[in-house]
C-alpha positions in Angstrom: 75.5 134.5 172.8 77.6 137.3 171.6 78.8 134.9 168.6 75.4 133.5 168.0 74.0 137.9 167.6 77.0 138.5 165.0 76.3 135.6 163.1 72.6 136.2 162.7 73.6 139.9 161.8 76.3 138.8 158.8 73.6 136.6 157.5 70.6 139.2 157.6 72.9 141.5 156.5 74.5 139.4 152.8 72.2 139.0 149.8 73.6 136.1 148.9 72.9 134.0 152.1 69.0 134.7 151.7 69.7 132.6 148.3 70.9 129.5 146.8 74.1 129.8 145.1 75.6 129.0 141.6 77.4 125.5 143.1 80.1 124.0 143.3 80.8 123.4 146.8 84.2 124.3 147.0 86.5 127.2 149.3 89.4 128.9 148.1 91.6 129.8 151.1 93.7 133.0 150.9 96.8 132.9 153.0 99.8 135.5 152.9 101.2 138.7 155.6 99.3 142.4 154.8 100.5 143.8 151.5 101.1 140.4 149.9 98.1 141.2 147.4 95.3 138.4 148.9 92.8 140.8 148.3 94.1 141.9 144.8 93.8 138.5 143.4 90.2 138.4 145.3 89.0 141.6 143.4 90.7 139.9 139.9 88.7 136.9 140.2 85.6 138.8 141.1 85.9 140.9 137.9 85.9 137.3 136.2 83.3 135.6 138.0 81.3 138.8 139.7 78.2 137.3 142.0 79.5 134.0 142.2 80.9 133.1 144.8 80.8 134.5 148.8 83.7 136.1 150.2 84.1 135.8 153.7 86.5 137.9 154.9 87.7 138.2 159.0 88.3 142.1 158.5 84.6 142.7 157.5 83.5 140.2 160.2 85.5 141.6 163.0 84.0 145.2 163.7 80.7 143.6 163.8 81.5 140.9 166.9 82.9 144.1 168.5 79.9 145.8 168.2 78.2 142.6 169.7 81.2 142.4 172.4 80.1 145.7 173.4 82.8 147.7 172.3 83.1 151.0 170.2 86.0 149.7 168.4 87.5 146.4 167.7 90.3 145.5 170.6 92.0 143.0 169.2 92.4 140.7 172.4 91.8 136.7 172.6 88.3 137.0 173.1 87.6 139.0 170.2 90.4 136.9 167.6 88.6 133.7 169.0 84.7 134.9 168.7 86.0 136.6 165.3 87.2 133.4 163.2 84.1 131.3 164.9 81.4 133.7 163.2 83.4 134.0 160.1 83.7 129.5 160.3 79.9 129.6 160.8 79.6 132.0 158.3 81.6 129.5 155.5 79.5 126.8 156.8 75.9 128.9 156.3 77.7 129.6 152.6 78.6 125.8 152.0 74.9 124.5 153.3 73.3 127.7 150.4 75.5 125.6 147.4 77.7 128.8 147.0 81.7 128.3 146.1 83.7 130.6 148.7 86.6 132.7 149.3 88.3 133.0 152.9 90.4 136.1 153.3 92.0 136.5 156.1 96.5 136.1 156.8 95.8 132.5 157.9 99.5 132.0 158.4 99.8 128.6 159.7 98.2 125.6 159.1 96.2 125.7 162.8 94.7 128.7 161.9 93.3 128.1 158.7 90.7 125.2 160.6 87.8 128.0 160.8 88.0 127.4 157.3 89.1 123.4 156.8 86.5 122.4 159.2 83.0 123.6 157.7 84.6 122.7 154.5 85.4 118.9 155.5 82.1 118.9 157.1 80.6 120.0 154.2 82.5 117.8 151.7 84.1 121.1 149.7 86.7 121.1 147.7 89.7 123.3 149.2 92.4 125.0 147.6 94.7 127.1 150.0 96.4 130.2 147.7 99.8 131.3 149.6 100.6 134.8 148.6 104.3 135.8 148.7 105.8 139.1 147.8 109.1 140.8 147.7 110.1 143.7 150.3 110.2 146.3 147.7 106.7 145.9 146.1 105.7 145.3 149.7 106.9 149.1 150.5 105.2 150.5 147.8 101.9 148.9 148.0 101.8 151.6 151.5 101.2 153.8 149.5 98.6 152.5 147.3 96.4 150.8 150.2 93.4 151.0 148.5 94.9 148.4 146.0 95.5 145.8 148.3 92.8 146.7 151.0 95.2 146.6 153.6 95.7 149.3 156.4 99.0 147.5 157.8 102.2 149.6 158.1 105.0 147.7 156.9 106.4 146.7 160.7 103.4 144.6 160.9 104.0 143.3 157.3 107.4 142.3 158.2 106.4 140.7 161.7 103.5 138.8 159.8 105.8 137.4 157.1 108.4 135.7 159.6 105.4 133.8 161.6 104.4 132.5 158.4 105.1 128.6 158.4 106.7 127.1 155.4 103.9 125.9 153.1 104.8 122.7 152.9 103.5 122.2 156.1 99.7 122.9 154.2 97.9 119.4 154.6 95.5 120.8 151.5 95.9 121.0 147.8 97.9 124.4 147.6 99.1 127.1 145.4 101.8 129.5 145.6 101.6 133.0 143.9 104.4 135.8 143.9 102.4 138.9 143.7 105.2 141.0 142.4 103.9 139.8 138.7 100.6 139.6 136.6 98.5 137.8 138.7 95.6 138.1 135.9 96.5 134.4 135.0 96.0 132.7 138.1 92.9 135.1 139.0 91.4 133.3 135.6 92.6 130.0 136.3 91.2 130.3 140.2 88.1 131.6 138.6 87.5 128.4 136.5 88.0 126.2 139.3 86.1 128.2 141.9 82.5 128.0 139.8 83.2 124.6 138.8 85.0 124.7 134.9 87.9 122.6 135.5 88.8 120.6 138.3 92.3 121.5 139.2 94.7 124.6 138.1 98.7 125.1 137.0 100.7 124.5 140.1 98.7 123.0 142.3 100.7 120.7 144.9 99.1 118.6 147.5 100.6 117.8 150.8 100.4 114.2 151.8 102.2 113.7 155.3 101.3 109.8 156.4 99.8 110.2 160.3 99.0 113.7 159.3 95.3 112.5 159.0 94.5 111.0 162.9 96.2 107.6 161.2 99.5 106.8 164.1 102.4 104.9 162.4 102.8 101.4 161.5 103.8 99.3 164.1 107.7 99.0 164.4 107.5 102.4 162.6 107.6 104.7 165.7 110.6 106.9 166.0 110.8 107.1 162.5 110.4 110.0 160.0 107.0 110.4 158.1 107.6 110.2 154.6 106.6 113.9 152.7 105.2 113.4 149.2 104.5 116.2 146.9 101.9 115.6 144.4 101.7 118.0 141.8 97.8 118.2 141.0 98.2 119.7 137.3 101.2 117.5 135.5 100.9 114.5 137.8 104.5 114.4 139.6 105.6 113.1 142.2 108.1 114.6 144.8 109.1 112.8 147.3 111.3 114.1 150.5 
């Protein structure tokens, strides 16, 4: 019930869920630790595209299910993490079913909890791109004191604790991209841009995941015991890496 109040809030709430949007059906997930600069490239590819797509972000859907929880202030516990991410997943899906391209912010630092956002999207046939921020210690430091940049209120312990639970992102089973936010990130914010409303199809970089079982399919027969075979596909040249 509580989930079911916060969701009908967001949506009377957002403009652009009373509205159809622009197309394509696609969602670009944002992955990376506080102070990476997820919501930095979000803002850059806003100032390139500005209306077009819906952000969805679990920071700006939190404080409203913990208003609908009952509580003064968000808590942070497993009932409030859970309820969070299956308003903001219902709030992708409501986006998706309206035709409008979106953007997931959240850390989403392993591959199980980026579903809120895989799931409406398979559902919903949308293309997915999953953009995995990485930064440097140092830049990391002094974005504390420029918070505003990054919209982050993390201190750096939690930026450090964040980054080691990160899985490797090779372990992504979407099309993904890897940024280092230490340099001009103006490129990619154009090239996510184009491929967000629909101008081109894929972007530098890209590198899909494709990990045989990793889809519900069990091995060959005779073939159990063995290794899956890891191929690297790299979406914008064509290679293929295999490991």
């Amino acid at each position: 019930m509580e989930s079911e109040i916060a969701l009908l809030k967001i949506i009377q709430k957002n403009a652009q869920l009373q509205q159809d949007g622009p197309g394509p059906s696609r969602v670009l997930v944002m992955s990376g630790p506080p102070l990476s600069g997820k919501s930095h490239l979000v803002g850059l590819i806003e100032k390139r595209v500005p209306g077009r797509f819906l952000l969805v972000r679990s920071d700006e859907v939190r404080p409203i299910v913990s208003k609908c929880l009952g509580r003064q202030r968000p808590a942070y516990d497993d009932i409030e993490h859970v309820t969070t991410f299956m308003v903001a997943s219902e709030v992708v899906r409501a986006g998706l079913s309206l035709n409008w391209p979106v953007i997931v912010d959240a850390t989403n630092l392993k591959e199980e909890f980026r579903r809120w956002a895989y799931v409406p999207a398979d559902d919903l046939k949308a293309s997915t791109i999953v953009v995995f921020m990485q930064v440097t210690d140092e830049i990391a430091i002094a974005r504390l004191s420029e918070r505003d940049r990054d919209g982050s209120a993390a201190t750096f312990n939690v930026y450090q604790k964040l980054k080691y639970e990160m899985e490797p992102v090779d372990r992504c089973t979407r099309p993904y991209l890897v940024i280092n936010s230490d340099g001009d990130m103006r490129p990619h914010a154009k090239n996510l841009a184009d491929w967000l409303t629909g101008k081109v199809d894929t972007v530098p970089g890209l590198k899909n995941r494709v990990h045989e079982g990793a889809r519900g399919k069990g091995p060959a027969p005779g073939d159990a015991g063995k290794e899956s075979k890891i191929t690297l596909v790299d979406f914008y040249t064509g290679e293929v890496m295999e490991r």
